[in-house]
N, C-alpha and C positions, 0 to 999 in steps of 0.2 A: 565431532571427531576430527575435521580437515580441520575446523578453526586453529584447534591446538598445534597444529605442525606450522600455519601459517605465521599464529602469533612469533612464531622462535627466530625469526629475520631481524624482530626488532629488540629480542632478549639478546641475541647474538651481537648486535650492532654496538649494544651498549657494553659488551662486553671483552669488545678488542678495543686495539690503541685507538685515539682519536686519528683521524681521513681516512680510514681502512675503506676498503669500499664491500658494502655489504650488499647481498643477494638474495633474493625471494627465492623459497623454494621452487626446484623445476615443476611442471604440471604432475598432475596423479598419472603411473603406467596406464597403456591403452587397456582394451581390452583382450587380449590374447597378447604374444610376445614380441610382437612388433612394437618397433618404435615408433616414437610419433613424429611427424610429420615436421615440426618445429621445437628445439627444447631451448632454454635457456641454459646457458652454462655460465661456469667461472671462470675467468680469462683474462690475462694479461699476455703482450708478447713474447712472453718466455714461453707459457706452462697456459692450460686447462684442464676444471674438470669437467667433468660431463654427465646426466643422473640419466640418461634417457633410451634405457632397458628395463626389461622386466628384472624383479630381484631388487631397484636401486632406489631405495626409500628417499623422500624428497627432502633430504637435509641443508637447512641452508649456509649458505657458503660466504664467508669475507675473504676479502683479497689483503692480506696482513705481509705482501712485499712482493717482489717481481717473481719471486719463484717460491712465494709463502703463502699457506692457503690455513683456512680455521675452518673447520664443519662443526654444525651442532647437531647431535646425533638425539630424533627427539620418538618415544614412543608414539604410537598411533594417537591415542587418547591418554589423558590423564585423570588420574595417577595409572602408573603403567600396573597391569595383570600380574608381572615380570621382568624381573630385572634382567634381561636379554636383549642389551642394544644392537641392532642389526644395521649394520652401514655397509655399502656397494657402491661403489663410482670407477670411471676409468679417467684416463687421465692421458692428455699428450706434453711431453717436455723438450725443449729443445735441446742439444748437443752441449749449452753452456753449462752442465753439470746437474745433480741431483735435485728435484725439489721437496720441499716441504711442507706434510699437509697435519697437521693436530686436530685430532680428534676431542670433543667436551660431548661430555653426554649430561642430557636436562633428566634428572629425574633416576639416573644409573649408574652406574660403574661398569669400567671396562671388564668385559667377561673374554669374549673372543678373539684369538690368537689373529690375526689380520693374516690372509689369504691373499697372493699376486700372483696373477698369471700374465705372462706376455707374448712376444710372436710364437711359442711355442706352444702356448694352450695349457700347460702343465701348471696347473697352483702349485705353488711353493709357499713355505711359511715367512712372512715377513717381519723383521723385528719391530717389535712397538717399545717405544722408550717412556717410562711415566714423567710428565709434566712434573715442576717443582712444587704446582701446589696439591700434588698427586689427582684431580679431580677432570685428568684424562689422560692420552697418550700420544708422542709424535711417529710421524711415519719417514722414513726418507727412503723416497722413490726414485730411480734408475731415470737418467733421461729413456728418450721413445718411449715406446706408446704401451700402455699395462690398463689391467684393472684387476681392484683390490677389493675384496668383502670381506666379514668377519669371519664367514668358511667360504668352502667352496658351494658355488650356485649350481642348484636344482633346480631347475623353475620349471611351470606348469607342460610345457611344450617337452622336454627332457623325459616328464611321469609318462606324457604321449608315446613316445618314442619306445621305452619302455615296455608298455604295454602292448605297443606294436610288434615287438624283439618276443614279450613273453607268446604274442596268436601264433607267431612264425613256428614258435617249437611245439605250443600245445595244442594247433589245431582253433583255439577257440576264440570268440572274437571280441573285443572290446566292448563296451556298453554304455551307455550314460546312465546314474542313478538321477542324476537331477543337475539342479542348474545353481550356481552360488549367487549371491546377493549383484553381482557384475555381470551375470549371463555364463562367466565359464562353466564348463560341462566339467559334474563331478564323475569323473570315468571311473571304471572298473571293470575286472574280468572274472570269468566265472572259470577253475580251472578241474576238469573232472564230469562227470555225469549230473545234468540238470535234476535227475530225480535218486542219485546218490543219498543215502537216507543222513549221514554225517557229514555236518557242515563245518569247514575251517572258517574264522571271518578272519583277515589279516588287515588291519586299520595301517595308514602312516601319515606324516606329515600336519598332523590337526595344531602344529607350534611350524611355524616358518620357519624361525632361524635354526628348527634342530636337526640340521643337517648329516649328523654321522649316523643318527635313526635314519634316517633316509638311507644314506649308505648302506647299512646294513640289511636293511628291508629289500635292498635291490638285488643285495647277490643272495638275501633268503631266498626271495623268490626266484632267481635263475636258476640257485640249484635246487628248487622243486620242480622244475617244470624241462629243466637239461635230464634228470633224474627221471622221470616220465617219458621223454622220450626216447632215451636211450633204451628204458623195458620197452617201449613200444606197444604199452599199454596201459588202461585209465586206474586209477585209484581204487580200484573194485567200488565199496561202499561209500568211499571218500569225496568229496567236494569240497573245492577253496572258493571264497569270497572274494577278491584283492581289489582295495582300493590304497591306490599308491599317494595320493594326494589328496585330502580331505578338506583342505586349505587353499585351493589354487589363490583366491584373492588376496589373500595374508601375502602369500609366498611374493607374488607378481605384485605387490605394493611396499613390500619392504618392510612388514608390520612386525614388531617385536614379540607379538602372544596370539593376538587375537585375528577374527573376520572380518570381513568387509561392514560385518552388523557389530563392530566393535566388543563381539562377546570372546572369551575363552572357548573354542569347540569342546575343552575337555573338561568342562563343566555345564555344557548343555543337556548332557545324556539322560534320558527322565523327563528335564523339561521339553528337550526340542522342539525349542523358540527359531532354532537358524535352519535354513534350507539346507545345509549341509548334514547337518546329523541326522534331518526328517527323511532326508532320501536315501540311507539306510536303513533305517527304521520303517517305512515305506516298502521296500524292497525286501525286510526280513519279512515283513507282516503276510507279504501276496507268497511266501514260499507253498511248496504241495503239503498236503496234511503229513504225510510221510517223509518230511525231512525235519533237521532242526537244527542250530549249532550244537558244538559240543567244545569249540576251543574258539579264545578269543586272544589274539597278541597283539595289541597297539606298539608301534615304535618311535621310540621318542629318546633325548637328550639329555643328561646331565651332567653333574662333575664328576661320577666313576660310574664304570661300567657295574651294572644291577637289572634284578628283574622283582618287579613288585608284582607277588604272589597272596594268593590267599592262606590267611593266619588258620594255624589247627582246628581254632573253634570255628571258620567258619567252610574249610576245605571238608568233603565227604571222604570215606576212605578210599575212593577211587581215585579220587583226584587229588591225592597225599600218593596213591602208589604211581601216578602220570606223572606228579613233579619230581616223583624220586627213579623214574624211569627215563625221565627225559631232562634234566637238568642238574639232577643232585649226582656229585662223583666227577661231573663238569667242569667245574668251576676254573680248573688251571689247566686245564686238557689241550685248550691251543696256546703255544707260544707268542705271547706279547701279550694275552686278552684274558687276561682273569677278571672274572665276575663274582660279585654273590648275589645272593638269594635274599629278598627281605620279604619272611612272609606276615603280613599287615593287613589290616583293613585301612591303607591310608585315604586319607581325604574323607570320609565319611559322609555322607549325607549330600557330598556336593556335586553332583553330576558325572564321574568320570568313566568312561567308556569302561574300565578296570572294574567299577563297581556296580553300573548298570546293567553289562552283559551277566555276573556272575548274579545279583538279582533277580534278573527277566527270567532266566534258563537253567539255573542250576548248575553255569559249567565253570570251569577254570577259566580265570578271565587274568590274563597275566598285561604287563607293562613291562617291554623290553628295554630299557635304559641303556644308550651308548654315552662311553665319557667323550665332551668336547675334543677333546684330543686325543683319543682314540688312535692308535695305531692303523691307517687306513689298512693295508694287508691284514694285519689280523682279525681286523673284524670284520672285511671277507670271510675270512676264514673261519669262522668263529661263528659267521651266519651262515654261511652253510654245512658244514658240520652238525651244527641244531636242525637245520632244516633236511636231510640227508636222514636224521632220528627221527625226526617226529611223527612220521605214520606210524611206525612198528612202535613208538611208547605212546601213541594214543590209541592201543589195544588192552592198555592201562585200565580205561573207562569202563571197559565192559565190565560191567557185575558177574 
């Protein structure tokens, strides 16, 4: 898996003008979101970049003029999972004017809108221009000092943070389910009564780069647990599951699909071959005889906002009046964020958390799809809104 990133220094080298000066990738992110101690950059006296945070995949870099830079933007392993190129770097310029960095992607096409934030903290979207031979895109950056991803960065230490904000409101405390292929702790919170006989499980982050899941996932869960504490009381029968990041080593390595075990997480389900998905499965196994799931929502990314639901033949008629209680009549309800529905058995047979919870348990196992460029407010809004319904339409379930 590293070979492949490493080979692209010399696939790259050979791929700008002749004296460019080309660049090994920086080293692998540490382990937690500290930087490391020494990194290698890109540098001429105008302009640098820089890979040496977590989020900033180790893409390597030529120096193609005083304020011209070339990345080759390469998936973890190949052939890639996913066409989901993921590039992060920051960058300092001097006052002599704007620089220039193009992006080539080995193995991809550009999907994601580039993202810059600078002394303000605030991403904003930055224009990307396609190359002449269309087979990437240029960037042109502000002199001072910015940094630019394909979205905005959620990294593992932020899902912390999180779940720190969610114990504040709901009393309840953080947890480790296990540990990922790097030692980071896969965390999660339990929200509601330990022996609440219905279990929510709320999955996110099992793809790194899909960041407006994330998003949405965040203010789901804020308005279930702002909503809880304002009653100022628990879920009577109720119980949430929440793991916000499923993926920390993906995430903190810059990886375009996959784990640190270079698998897809959202096709391990079944097999759980990766310490990530065994330590939920782990953790549903040891529940008390008197609980169980009954809902299951992974959040995740694509090109329009959708929720992959279960197809007629394979939804009971409870879980036809749950989806029609709590999603159907939805669809244009919040302004900017219209969705649909696709009810499917997609992927079949191949591991996905969508297909193995509604397998194991019998329950509604949905896939919350936000589009790339999702209107950030509205799909606030849009997540909590759904999550504000969902206790009262998961009285759908009962027989």
């Amino acid at each position: 898996m590293r070979a492949a990133r490493w080979q692209c220094a010399a696939l790259l080298a050979l791929a700008v003008a002749k004296g460019a000066g080309a660049h090994a990738p920086p080293p692998e992110p540490p382990l937690g979101d500290e930087a490391p101690a020494v990194s290698p950059d890109c540098r001429t006296a105008a302009a640098s970049l820089h890979f040496d945070f977590a989020g900033a995949a180790p893409s390597a870099c030529a120096i193609t003029g005083e304020r011209d830079f070339t990345l080759l933007v390469t998936p973890e392993h190949a052939p890639p999972i996913n066409p989901s190129p993921w590039y992060a770097f920051r960058y300092e310029a001097d006052e002599g004017g704007p620089i220039t960095v193009t992006l080539r992607y080995l193995a991809g096409q550009h999907r994601y809108a580039p993202k810059l934030a600078m002394g303000d903290g605030e991403w904003r979207e930055l224009p990307a221009e396609p190359t002449p031979d269309g087979k990437g895109v240029v960037l042109r950056l502000p002199a001072g000092k910015g940094s630019v991803s394909a979205q905005e960065r959620i990294i593992p230490g932020d899902a912390s943070a999180d779940l720190a904000r969610w114990s504040g409101l709901a009393g309840a405390q953080p947890f480790q389910l296990g540990q990922s292929h790097d030692g980071r702790p896969i965390e999660a919170i339990r929200i509601g009564r330990a022996d609440a006989p219905r279990l929510v499980v709320l999955l996110g982050r099992q793809h790194p780069p899909e960041v407006t899941g994330a998003i949405a996932m965040r203010a789901f869960v804020d308005a279930l647990v702002e909503a809880r504490a304002r009653a100022q009381q628990d879920f009577a029968d109720l119980q949430f599951l929440i793991v916000p990041m499923l993926n920390p080593d993906g995430v903190a390595r810059g990886h375009w699909r996959a784990n640190r075990g270079a698998q897809d997480l959202n096709r391990d389900w079944g097999a759980f071959t990766q310490p990530e998905t065994r330590s939920v499965k782990t953790w549903l196994d040891a529940l008390p005889a008197g609980v169980r799931p009954v809902l299951m929502v992974d959040f995740h990314s694509t090109r329009s906002n959708l929720f992959y639901v279960q197809g007629p033949d394979e939804a009971s008629a409870a879980q036809q009046r749950f989806l029609a209680a709590w999603l159907e009549a939805r669809e244009a309800e919040v302004p900017g964020y219209s969705f649909s529905i696709e009810p499917r058995n997609a992927n079949p047979g191949s591991g996905t958390a969508k297909n193995w919870f509604h397998d194991a348990y019998g329950i509604p196992a949905y896939t919350y799809e936000v589009a790339d460029e999702a209107d950030r407010a509205a799909t606030r809004a849009a997540a909590g809104l759904l999550a504000q319904t969902l206790p009262e339409a998961l009285t759908a379930l009962a027989d």
